[in-house]
N, C-alpha and C positions, 0 to 999 in steps of 0.2 A: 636727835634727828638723823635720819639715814643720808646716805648719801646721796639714793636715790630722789629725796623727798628736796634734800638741799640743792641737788641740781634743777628742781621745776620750779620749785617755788616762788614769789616773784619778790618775797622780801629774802631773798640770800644772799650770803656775803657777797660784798664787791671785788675783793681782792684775789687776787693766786692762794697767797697765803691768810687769809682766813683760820680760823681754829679748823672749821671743817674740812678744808681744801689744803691746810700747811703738808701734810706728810706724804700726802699723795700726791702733788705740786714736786716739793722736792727729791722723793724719789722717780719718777717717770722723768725728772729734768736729770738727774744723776743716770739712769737707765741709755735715755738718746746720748746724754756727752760719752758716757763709755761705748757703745755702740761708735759711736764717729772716731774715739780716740781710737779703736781697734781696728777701724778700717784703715784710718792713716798711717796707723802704725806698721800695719803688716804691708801695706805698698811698698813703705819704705824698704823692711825687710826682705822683701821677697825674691830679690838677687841673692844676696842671700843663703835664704833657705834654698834657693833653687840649685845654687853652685854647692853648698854641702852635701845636698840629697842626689845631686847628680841627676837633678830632672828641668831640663831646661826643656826638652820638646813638652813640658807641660804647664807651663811659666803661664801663658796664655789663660789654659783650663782652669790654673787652680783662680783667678781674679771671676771668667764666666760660672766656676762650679756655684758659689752662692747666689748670684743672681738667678741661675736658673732656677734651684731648688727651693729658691726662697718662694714662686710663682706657688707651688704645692702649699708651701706652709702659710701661704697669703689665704687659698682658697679654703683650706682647711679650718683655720681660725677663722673667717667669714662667718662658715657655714656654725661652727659650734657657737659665736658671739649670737647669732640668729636664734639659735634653740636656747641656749642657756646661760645667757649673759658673758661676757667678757674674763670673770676671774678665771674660771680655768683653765681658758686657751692661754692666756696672760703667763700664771703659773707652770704650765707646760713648756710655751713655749720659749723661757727661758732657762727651765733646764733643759732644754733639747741644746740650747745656744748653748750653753756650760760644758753637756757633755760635745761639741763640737772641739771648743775650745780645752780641750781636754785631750782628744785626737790629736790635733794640729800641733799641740804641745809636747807629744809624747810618740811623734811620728816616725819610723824609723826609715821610709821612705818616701818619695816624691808621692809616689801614689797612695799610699796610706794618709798623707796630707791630701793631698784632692778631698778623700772619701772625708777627712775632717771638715772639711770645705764646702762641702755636699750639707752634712747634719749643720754645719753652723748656718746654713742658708736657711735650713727648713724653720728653723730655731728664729732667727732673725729678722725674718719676713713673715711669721706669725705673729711676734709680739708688736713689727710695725702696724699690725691690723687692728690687734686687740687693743692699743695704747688708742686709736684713733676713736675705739668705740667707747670706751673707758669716758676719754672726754666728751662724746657726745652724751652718753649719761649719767656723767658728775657733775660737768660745769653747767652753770646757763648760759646762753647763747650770746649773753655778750663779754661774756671772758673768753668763748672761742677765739679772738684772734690772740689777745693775752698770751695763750698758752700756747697756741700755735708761735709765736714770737719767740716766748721763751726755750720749746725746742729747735729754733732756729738758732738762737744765743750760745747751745749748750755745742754746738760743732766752731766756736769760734778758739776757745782755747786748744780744744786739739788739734784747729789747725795749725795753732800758733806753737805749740809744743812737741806736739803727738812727731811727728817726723825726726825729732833732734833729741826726745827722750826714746823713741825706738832705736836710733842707731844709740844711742850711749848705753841702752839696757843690751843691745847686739854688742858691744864691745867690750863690756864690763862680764856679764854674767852669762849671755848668749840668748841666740835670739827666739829660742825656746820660751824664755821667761816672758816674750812679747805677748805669747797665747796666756800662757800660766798666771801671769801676772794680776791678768784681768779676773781669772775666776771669784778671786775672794769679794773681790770688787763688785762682781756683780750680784753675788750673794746679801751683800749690805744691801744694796738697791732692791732688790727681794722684797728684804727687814723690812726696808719703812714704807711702800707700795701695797705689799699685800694684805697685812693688818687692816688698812686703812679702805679696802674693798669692801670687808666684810658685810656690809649695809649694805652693796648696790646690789637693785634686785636681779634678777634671770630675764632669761628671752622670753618671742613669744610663742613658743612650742618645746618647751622644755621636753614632755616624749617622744618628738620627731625623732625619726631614723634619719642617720647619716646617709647625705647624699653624695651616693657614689660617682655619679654619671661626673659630677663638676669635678671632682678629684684626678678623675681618669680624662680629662681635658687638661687640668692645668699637668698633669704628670706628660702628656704628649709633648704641652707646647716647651717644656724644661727639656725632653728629648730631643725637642727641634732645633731650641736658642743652642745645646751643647754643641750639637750635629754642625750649625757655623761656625761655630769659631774650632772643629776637627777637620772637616771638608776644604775649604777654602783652599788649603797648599797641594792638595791632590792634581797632578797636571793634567790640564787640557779639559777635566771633566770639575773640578773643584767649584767654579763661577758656579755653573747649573747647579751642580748638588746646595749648593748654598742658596738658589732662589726655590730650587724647589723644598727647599727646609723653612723660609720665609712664607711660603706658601700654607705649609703647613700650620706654622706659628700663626696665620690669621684664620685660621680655622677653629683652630684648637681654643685661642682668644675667643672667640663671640659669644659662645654661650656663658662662659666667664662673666662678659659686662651689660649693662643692658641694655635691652632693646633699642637699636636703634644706632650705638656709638658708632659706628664704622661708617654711618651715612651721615654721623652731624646732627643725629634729632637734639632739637631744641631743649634745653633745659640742662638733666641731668646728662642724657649722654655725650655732649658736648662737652659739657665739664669735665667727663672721663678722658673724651680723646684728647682736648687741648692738654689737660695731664702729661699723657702720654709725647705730644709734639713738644711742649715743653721741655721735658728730661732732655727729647733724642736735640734740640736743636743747642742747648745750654751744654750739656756734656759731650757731645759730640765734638764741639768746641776746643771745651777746656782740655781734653786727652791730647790735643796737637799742638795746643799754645806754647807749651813749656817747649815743645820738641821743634817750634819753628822759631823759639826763642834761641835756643842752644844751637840749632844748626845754621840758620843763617845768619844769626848774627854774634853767636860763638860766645854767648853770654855762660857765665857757668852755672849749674842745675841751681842753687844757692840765690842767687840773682833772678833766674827765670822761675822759681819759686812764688819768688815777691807775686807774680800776677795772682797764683791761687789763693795766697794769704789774703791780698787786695781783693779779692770775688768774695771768699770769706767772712772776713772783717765786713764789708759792704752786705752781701746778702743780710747778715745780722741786724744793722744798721736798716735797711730800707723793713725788715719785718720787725723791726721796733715800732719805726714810724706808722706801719699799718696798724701796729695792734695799739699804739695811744691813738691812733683817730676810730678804730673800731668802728662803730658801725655806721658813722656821718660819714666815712670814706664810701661803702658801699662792694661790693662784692665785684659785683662788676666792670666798676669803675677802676678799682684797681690790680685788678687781672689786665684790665686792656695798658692800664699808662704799663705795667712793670713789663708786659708781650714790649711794649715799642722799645723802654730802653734796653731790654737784655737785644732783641733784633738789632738794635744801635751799635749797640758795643760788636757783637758778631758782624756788622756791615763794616765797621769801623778796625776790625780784623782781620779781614778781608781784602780790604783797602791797603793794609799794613803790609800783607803780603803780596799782595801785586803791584804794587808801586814802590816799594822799599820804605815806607817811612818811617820813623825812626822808632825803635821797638818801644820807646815810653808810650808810643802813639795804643799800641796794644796792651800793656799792660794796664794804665791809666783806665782803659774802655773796658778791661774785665771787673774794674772796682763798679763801673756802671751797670754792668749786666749783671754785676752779682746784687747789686742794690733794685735794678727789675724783678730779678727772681726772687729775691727776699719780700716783694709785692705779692708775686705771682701764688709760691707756695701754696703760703700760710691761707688766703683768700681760697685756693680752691679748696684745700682741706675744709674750711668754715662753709661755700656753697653747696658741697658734698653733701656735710651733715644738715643744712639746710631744705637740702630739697629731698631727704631720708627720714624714715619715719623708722620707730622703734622695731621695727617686723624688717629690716632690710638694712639696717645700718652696716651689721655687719656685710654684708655680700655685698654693698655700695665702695664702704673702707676697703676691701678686698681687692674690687673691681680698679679705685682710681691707686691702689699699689702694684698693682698687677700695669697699668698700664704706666707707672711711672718704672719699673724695672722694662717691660719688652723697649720699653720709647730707648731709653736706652742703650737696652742691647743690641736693638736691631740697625739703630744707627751709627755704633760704634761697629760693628758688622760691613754695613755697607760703607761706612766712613774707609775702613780697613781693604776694602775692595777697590776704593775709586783713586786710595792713594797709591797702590800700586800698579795700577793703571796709567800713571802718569809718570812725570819722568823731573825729578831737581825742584825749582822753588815750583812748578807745574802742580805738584802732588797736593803741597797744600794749598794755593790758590780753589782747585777742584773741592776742595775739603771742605772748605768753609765757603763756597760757595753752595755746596749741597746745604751744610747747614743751615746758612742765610734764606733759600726757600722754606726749608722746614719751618722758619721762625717767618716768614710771611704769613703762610698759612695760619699758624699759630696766631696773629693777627686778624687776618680776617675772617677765623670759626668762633674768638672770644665773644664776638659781641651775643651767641647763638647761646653764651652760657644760660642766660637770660630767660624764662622759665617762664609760660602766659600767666599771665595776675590770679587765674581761677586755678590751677594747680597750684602754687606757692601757697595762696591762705588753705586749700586742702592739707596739704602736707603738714605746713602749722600746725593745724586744728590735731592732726592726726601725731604730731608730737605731744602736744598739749597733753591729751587723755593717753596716751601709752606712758608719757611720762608718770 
C-alpha cells in the first residue's frame, strides 16, 4: 500500500510506528531533534565564534540571518509542495541545510558565517514546511496531534544536552565541529525519510510554473526583518528606520497568507495570525527571562537556565497530553486553555518583575507557559491542516511558518526597542508588559479559529477525494 493510500484510508494503522508509518515517524522525529539540537547548540556557541571571528558588530545578524531567509525558503517549499508533492522540496531542502552547515563550519570569517547562516535559513525553513505537508498526507487525521507531539518531544533532550554538549565539543575539539558535527547526522535522517516517501503521490498541478510574484514578497519581507535588527543603533533616525521596515514587513506578509489574516477572518486566517501572536508573545518573553534572572537577582546563567529547560521539559509534557486526548480535546478548546496558561505565566513574569518577587515565582510560571504552548502548538498545526485541502496545504503550512518566524521577529525587534527605551528594572517591566498584551489579544482572536460548520464539512469532503 502507498503511503498516500495508507494516509486516507480509514482502516490504517493506529500507531506512529506502524509497519507503514515506522521509518518515516523515526526519521522526521530524528530530523526536528537535530534541527533543535543545532539551534541550541550554536547559541551557546556564538560568543564564541563571534570573539574568534572578530565579528561581534554582527553577533545580532548572524541569530536574525536564518530567520529571515528561512521566510524565502518557507514560501518556496509551499509553492513546489502545491505542484508537486512534498518529496522534493523535502530533499532539497536539506541539502541546502547541509551545505549551510558546511559554510558555518568552514567560515574563515564573521561574515562568511552570516552568509552560512543565510543558506542554512533557506535550507531550514523549507523543510519546516515540507515536514508539515508530509504529515498532512501520510498520516490520518487523528494521529495528527501524535505526531505533532512527538516533534514537540524531540526538542526536549536538546535542551537538556544540546547547551553542555556544545561548549564541551567548543572546548575539546572547537567549535567548528558544532556545524560539522551535525552534517553526518543529518545525512542518516535523510536514509531513513526519503526511501520511505517514495509512495506519496504529487500536487495538484504538477506542470504549474513557479510563482514568482510570492517569492519576490517573501525575499522583501527577509530584507525588511534584516534592515531591523541593522537600523535600530543608527542615531536619531534608527527608531523610524525600524517602523518603517515594520511597515514594510506587513506588506510584503499579506499576500503570503490568506485572505483575510491581518483582519481576524474567521476560520483559517485566524489560525494563521494567532500563530503568529503566539511566537511573538511566548518568545518575546523567554529572550529577557534568563536576563532578568542574572541581572536582578544575580543568579548565574546555569541556574537561570533551569527556567528554559522548565518551558521545555513542560511544553513537551503539555503536547503529550494533547496528543493522548486527540481529538475528544478538540482544537479549539485547546488553543484557548494553553492562550490562558502561557498568558499566566507571562502575567505572572511580569508581576515577578515589578514587585520583586522572588525569582522561583518566574521560573516555576515558565514550566506553565511552556505546558500552554505545548497545547497551543501542536493544535494549531492539526487546525491548519484541517481547514486545508490537498491543492493548498502547502502555501497554508508555508503561511502559519512564515507567521510563526515574523511573530517572532518583529517582537524580539520591538521588544529590543522598548527596552532601551527605559531605564534599570523599568526596561523589563515595559517588556513583558508589551508581551502580556500581545498574549491577551492572543486570547481573545482564538476563539475566531473556529471555522462556520458549512466550510469545515466542505474542506473534509475536499480532503476526502484529493486524498
Amino acid at each position: 500500500m502507498s503511503l498516500s493510500a495508507a494516509g486516507s484510508g480509514a482502516n490504517a494503522p493506529l500507531g506512529l510506528f506502524a509497519p507503514q508509518y515506522r521509518w518515516i515517524t523515526v526519521g522526521m522525529f530524528s530530523l526536528v531533534f537535530l534541527v533543535a539540537f543545532e539551534s541550541l547548540a550554536v547559541t551557546t556557541v556564538m560568543p564564541l565564534v563571534s570573539r574568534e571571528l572578530g565579528g561581534a558588530s554582527l553577533y545580532a545578524l548572524a541569530f536574525a540571518a536564518p530567520m529571515a531567509s528561512g521566510v524565502i525558503g518557507m514560501v518556496a517549499a509551499g509553492g513546489w509542495s502545491d505542484r508537486k508533492g512534498p518529496t522534493g522540496p523535502l530533499y532539497v531542502s536539506l541539502i541546502v541545510f547541509i551545505i549551510g552547515l558546511l559554510l558555518c563550519g568552514l567560515a574563515p570569517s564573521m561574515q562568511a558565517l552570516v552568509a552560512g547562516r543565510l543558506v542554512q535559513g533557506l535550507g531550514g525553513g523549507a523543510s519546516t514546511v515540507a515536514l508539515y505537508v508530509v504529515v498532512a498526507r501520510v498520516y490520518v487525521p487523528r494521529l495528527h496531534p501524535k505526531i505533532f507531539a512527538a516533534f514537540a518531544a524531540a526538542w526536549v533532550i536538546p535542551s537538556l544536552i544540546g547547551p553542555f554538549a556544545a561548549g564541551l565539543a567548543a572546548q575539546t575539539v572547537g567549535w567548528r565541529w558544532v556545524f560539522l558535527g551535525v552534517v553526518g547526522l543529518v545525512v542518516l535522517a535523510m536514509a531513513a525519510v526519503l526511501p520511505s516517501l517514495r509512495g506519496l503521490g504529487g500536487g495538484e498541478n504538477p506542470d504549474g510554473k513557479i510563482a514568482w510574484l510570492p517569492l519576490c514578497w517573501a525575499a522583501l519581507a527577509a530584507a525588511a526583518v534584516l534592515a531591523m535588527n541593522l537600523l535600530a543603533d543608527i542615531p536619531s533616525v534608527g527608531t523610524w528606520l525600524m517602523v518603517l521596515s515594520l511597515a514594510v514587513v506587513l506588506v510584503a506578509v499579506r499576500p503570503l497568507f490568506p485572505r483575510r489574516t491581518l483582519s481576524a477572518g474567521r476560520g483559517l486566517p485566524t489560525t494563521i495570525l494567532v500563530r503568529g501572536l503566539a511566537a511573538a508573545a511566548f518568545f518575546g518573553t523567554e529572550v529577557y527571562l534568563p536576563y532578568l534572572l542574572m541581572d536582578r537577582y544575580a543568579l548565574t546563567p546555569a541556574v537561570a537556565g533551569l527556567a528554559l529547560t522548565g518551558g521545555a521539559i513542560f511544553w513537551s509534557l503539555g503536547s503529550a497530553v494533547q496528543g493522548r486526548m486527540g481529538e475528544s480535546l478538540g482544537n479549539e478548546r485547546a488553543m484557548l486553555i494553553g492562550s490562558v496558561l502561557g498568558v499566566t505565566a507571562i502575567v505572572l513574569v511580569l508581576a515577578t518583575a515589578a514587585w520583586h518577587w522572588p525569582a522561583f515565582v518566574a521560573i516555576a510560571a515558565w514550566g506553565l507557559g511552556g505546558a500552554g504552548m505545548g497545547l497551543v502548538y501542536p493544535r494549531q498545526n492539526v487546525h491548519m491542516i484541517k481547514l486545508s485541502t490537498t491543492a493548498n496545504q502547502g502555501f497554508n503550512s508555508s503561511a502559519l511558518a512564515i507567521a510563526d518566524s515574523m511573530g517572532s521577529a518583529l517582537a524580539l525587534a520591538a521588544a529590543g526597542l522598548i527596552f532601551a527605551a527605559f531605564s534599570g528594572n523599568d526596561s523589563f517591566v515595559a517588556v513583558f508588559a508589551f508581551t502580556a498584551l500581545i498574549g491577551l489579544a492572543l486570547i481573545v482572536l482564538t476563539p475566531r479559529t473556529r471555522a462556520v460548520e458549512k466550510t469545515v464539512q466542505a474542506v473534509e469532503v475536499r480532503n476526502t477525494l484529493g486524498a
